[in-house]
C-alpha positions as CSV (number, residue, x, y, z in Angstrom):
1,X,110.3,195.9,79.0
2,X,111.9,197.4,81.6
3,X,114.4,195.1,83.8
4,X,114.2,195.6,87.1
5,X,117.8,195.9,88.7
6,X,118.0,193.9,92.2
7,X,120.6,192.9,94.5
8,X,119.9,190.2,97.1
9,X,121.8,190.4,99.7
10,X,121.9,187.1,102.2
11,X,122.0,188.0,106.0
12,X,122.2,185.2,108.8
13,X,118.4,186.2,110.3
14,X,118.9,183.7,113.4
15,X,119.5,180.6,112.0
16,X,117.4,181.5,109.1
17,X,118.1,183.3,105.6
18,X,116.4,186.6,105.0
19,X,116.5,187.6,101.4
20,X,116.8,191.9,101.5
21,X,115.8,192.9,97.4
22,X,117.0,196.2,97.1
23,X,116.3,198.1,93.7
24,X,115.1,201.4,92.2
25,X,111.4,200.1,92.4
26,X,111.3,199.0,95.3
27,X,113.0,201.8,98.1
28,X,111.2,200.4,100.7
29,X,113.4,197.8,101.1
30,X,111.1,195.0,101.8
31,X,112.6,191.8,103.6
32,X,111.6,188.6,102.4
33,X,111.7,185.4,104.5
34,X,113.3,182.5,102.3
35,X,112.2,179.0,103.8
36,X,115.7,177.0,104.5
37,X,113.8,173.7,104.1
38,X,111.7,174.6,100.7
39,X,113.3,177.5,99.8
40,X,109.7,179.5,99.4
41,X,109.5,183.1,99.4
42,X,107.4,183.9,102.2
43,X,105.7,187.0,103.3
44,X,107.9,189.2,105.8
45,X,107.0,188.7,109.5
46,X,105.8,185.5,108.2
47,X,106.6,182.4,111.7
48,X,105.8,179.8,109.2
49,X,106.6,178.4,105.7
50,X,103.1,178.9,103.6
51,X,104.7,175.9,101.4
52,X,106.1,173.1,103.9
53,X,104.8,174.5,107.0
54,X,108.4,174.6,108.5
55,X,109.5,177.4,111.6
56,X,110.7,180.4,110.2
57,X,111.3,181.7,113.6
58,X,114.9,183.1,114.3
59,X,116.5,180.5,116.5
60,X,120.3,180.6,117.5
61,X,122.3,177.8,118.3
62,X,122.1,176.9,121.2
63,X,118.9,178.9,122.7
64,X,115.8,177.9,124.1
65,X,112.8,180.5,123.5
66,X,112.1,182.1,126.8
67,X,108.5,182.6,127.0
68,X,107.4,185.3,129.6
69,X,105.5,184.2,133.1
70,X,101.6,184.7,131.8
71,X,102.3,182.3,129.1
72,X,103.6,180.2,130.9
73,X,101.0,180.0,133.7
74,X,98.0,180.0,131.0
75,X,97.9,176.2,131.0
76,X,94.3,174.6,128.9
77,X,94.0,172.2,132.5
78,X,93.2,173.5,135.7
79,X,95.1,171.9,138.4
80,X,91.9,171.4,140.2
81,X,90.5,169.6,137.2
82,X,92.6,166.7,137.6
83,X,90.7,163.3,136.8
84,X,91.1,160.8,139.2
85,X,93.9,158.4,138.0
86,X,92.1,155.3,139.3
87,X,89.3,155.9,136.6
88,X,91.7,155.8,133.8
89,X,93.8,153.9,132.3
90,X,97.6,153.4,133.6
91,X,98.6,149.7,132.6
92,X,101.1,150.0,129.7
93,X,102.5,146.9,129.0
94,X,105.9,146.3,126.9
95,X,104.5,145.7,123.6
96,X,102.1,149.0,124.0
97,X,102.4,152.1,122.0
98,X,101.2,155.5,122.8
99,X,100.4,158.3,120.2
100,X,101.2,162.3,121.0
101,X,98.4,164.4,119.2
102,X,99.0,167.7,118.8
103,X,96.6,170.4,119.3
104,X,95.5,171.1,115.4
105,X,97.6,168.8,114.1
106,X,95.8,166.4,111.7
107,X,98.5,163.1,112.5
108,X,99.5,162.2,115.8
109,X,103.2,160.8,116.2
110,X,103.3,156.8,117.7
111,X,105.6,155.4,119.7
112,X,106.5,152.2,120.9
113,X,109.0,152.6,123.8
114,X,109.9,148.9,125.1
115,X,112.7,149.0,127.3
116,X,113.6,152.7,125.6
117,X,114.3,155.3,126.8
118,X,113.1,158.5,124.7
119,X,114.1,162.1,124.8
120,X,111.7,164.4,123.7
121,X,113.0,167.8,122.6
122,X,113.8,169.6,119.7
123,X,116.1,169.6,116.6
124,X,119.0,171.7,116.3
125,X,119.6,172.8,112.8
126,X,123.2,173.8,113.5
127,X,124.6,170.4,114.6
128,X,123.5,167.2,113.9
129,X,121.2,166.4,117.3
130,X,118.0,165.1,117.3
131,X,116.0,164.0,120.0
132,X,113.6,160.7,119.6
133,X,110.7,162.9,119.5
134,X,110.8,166.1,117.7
135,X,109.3,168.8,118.5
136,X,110.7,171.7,116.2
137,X,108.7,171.0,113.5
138,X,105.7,171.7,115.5
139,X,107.2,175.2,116.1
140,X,108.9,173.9,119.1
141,X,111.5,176.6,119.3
142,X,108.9,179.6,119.3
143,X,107.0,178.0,121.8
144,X,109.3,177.3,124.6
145,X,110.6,173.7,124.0
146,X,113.8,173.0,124.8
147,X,116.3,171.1,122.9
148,X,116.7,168.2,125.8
149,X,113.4,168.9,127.5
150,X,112.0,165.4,128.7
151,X,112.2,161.5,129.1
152,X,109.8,159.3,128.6
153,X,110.2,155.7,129.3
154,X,108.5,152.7,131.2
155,X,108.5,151.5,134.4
156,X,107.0,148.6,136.0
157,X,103.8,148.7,132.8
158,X,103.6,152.7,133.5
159,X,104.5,155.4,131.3
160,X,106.6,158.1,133.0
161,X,107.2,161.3,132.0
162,X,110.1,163.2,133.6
163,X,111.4,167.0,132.9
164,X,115.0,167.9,132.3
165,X,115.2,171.0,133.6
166,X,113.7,172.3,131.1
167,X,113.9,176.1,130.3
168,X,110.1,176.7,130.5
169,X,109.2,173.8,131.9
170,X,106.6,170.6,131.7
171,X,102.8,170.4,132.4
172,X,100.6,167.5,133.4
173,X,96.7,168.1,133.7
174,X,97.7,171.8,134.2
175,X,100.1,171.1,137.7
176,X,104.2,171.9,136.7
177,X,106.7,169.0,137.1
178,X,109.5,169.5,139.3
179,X,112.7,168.8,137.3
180,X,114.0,165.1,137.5
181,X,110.8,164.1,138.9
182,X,108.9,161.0,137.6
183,X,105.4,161.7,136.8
184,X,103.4,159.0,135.6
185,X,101.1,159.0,132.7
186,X,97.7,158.0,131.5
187,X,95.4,157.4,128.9
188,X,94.4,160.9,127.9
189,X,96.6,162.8,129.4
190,X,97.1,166.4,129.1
191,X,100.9,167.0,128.8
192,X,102.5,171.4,127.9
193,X,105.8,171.3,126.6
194,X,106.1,175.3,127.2
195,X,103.2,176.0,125.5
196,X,103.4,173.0,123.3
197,X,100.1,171.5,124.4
198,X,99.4,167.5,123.2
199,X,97.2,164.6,124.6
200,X,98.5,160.8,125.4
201,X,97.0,157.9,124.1
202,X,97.9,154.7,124.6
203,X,97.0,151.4,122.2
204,X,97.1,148.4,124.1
205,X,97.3,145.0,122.4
């Protein structure tokens, strides 16, 4: 049998390492992502690990994804759809949780807040911050969320919702939040991180 003579060479891909097998059999020089959580061999061009679902995504320290303007504006609410908040329900009292379900994510992430206050962002792999709620493994960095992006906390048995200055912003029911400007939250709620799209639900004991 013939052996096969390869070198790898290891090449900082963003963030990420990009194996590059170079050998007489293979002149094309195909690049191979290598997942940095799992350490599978994925597919080139591949966004996200085939084994552990992790971002593959080239992020850099430091750097929010800028989406462009049509993303942005191509919310799933209407503005004019908003539901009138007096039919829903608003009371959140301190021993209530509220779950964040992802579009086509199978398990939503639950919360109970209290007197917290929790930042909702995303990960950095190249320090050691982490927000309270963690967005990058739901592809946060490729669509648009930044690392400090929101607050949520509670106020007088409502749950607020308030954008950082985000670099691409926050949605409620489809109208943007103005930066450092409670917006209060319901049960149900349609809430865009970028174009990280989730619904609110609150459990109420």
């Amino acid at each position: 049998m013939q052996q096969c003579k390869s070198n790898i060479i290891e090449t900082d891909y963003g963030g990420e390492i990009a194996e590059q097998h170079m050998s007489e059999q293979n002149p094309d020089k195909t690049l191979v992502n290598r997942c940095p959580n799992c350490g599978h061999h994925n597919a080139p061009g591949t966004l996200i690990c085939a084994n552990c679902g992790i971002l593959l995504t080239g992020e850099k320290a430091g750097a929010t994804y800028q989406l462009s303007e049509d993303e942005l504006t191509a919310q799933p609410t209407e503005p004019n759809q908003r539901v009138n908040l007096n039919d829903r329900k608003m009371h959140f009292p301190e021993d209530a949780t509220f779950a964040i379900k992802i579009r086509e994510v199978d398990d939503p992430m639950v919360y109970q807040p209290k007197n917290e206050t929790l930042l909702v962002g995303r990960r950095n792999k190249h320090s050691e911050f982490s927000p309270d709620v963690d967005m990058y493994t739901y592809a946060g960095f490729l669509l648009g969320v930044s690392r400090r992006h929101a607050l949520i906390y509670v106020k007088d048995n409502r749950l607020m919702l308030e954008d950082l200055g985000s670099s691409n912003g926050t949605w409620v029911d489809g109208v943007q939040l103005k930066p450092r400007e409670p917006e209060l939250l319901y049960d149900g709620v349609e809430v865009s991180l970028g174009k990280l799209h989730f619904t609110v639900h609150f459990s109420v004991v």
